[in-house]
C-alpha positions in Angstrom: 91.8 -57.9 23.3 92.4 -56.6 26.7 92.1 -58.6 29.5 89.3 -55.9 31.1 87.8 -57.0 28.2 87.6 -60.2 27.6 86.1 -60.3 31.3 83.9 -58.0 30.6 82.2 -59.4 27.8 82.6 -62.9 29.8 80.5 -61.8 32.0 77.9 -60.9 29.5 78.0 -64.0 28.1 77.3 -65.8 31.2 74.5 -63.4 32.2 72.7 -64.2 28.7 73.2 -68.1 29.6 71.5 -67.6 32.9 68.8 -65.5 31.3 68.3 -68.9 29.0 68.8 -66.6 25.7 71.4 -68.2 24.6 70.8 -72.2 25.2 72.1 -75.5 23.2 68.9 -75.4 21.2 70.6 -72.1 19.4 74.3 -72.4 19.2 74.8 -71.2 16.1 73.4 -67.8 17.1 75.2 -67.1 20.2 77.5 -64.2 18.5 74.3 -62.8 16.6 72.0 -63.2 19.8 74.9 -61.9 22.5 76.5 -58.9 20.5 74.3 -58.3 16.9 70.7 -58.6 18.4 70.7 -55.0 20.7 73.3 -52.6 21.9 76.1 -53.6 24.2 76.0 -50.2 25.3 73.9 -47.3 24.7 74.4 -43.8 25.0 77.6 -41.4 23.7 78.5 -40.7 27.4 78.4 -44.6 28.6 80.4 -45.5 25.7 83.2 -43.1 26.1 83.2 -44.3 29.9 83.7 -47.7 28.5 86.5 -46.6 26.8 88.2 -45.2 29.4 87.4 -47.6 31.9 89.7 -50.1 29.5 92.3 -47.9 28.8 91.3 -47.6 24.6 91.7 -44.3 23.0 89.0 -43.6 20.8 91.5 -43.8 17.7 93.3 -47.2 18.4 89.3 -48.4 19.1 88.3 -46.9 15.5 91.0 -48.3 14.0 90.1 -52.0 15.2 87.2 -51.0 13.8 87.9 -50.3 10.7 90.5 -53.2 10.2 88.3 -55.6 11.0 85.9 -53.9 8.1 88.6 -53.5 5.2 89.6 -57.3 6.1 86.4 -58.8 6.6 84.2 -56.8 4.0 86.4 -55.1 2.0 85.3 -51.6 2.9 85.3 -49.3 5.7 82.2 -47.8 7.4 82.5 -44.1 9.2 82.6 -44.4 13.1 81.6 -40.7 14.3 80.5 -41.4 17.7 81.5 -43.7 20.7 78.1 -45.6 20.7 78.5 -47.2 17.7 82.3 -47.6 18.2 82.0 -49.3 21.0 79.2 -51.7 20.2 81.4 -52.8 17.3 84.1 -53.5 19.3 81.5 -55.3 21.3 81.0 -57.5 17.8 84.4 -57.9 17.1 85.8 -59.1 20.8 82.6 -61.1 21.3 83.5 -62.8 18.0 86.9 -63.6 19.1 86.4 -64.6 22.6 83.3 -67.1 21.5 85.2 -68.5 19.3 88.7 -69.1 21.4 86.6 -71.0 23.6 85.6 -73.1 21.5 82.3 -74.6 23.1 79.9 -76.5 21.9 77.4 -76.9 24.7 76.7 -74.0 27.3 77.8 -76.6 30.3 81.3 -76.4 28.3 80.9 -72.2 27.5 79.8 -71.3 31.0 82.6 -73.7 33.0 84.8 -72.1 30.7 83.4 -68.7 30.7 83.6 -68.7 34.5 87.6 -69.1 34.8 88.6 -66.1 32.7 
């Protein structure tokens, strides 16, 4: 994952904890309520911006995509727009980055949230 990225999508995280959706009364669904719940980003044109604004060609993103698919569910699903490229990617790198921190209280995510 890039390092735009990952601060990116700190940064969301952190804004969910101070908007008290995500809380220690619901760890288990901080992926699901963070990335899974609504859109990351919506709109074609805001997702392609995304793109760019991290340096990700819209093939190497599908591809991520579609790895992550084949090795996780066993099949691939059609990404024909940015939208629901990107909000995948969203999934995916949300995924990843929750789980590299490793925390199991949001005093622990958000100190550690907050130096990436």
């Amino acid at each position: 994952m890039k390092e735009t990225i990952k601060k990116e999508l700190a940064s969301h995280i952190l804004d969910m904890i101070q908007d008290n959706v995500i809380t220690d009364y619901n760890i288990e669904d901080w992926h699901h309520l963070c990335f899974n719940e609504d859109y990351y980003i919506i709109g074609y044109y805001q997702a392609e911006q995304w793109l760019k604004r991290h340096n990700l060609s819209a093939f190497k993103a599908i591809n991520i995509c579609q790895e992550y698919e084949k090795e996780n569910f066993g099949e691939i699903d059609i990404y024909d727009n940015a939208e629901v490229t990107v909000n995948m990617l969203a999934y995916i790198y949300g995924y990843d980055l929750l789980n590299e921190v490793g925390a199991e209280t949001i005093e622990d995510l958000k100190e550690k949230l907050e130096t990436i």
